[in-house]
Phi, psi and omega in degrees: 000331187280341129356263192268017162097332183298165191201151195274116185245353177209145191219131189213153175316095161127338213207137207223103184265163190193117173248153196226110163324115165280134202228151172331316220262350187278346195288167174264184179293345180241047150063011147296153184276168191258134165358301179290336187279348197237015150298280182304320167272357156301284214325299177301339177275321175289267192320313181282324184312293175332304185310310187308327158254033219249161151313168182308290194283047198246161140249221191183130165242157166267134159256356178174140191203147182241122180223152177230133177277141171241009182179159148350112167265108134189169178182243179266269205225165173260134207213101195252104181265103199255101182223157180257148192262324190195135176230099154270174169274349164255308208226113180270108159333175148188152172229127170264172177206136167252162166224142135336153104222142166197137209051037206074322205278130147249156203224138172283119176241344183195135163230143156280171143204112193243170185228122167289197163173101221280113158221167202281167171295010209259325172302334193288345190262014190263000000 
């Protein structure tokens, strides 16, 4: 995330909000942000909402995931909300909304729906 400029602006038990400036160098050809950069900050919005309820010594992966783009991202910034729907112990739900802003407004442009999968660390070197 630190990449592309994004940053976490809210964190709550179940729930990860991740805002993204809109920048030029991030866009497709007809000056949108690309699919893929608003792809990556649902995710990233999914996986930590998810984290949050996972124990100290858990991670967390996305194992599968579904995005509907619904409309053009462009605006100020991109604002990617991330809560989780059902927390098992392996496998976390999750929903993502990405918005628009530009003027005060938000316009809903991509929503997820994704599947975590907490694991521990001893799993991760596997």
């Amino acid at each position: 995330m630190l990449t592309i400029g994004a940053r976490v602006t809210h964190v709550a038990p179940g729930e990860v909000d991740v805002e993204l400036p809109f920048r030029d160098d991030l866009t497709q050809q007809h000056g949108f942000l690309h699919a893929g950069v608003v792809a990556a900050i649902i995710d990233s919005a999914c996986g930590y909402a998810a984290l949050t309820l996972m124990p100290p010594d858990a991670a967390v992966l996305t194992s599968e995931y579904k995005v509907n783009l619904l409309s053009p991202a462009a605006g100020d910034a991109i604002i990617a909300r991330g809560r989780v729907l059902k927390a098992g112990r392996t496998l976390i739900v999750t929903r993502g909304d990405a918005f628009a802003l530009k003027g005060g407004e938000e316009k809903l442009v991509a929503t997820m729906l994704a599947t975590m999968m907490a694991v521990r660390e001893r799993g991760l070197q596997d």
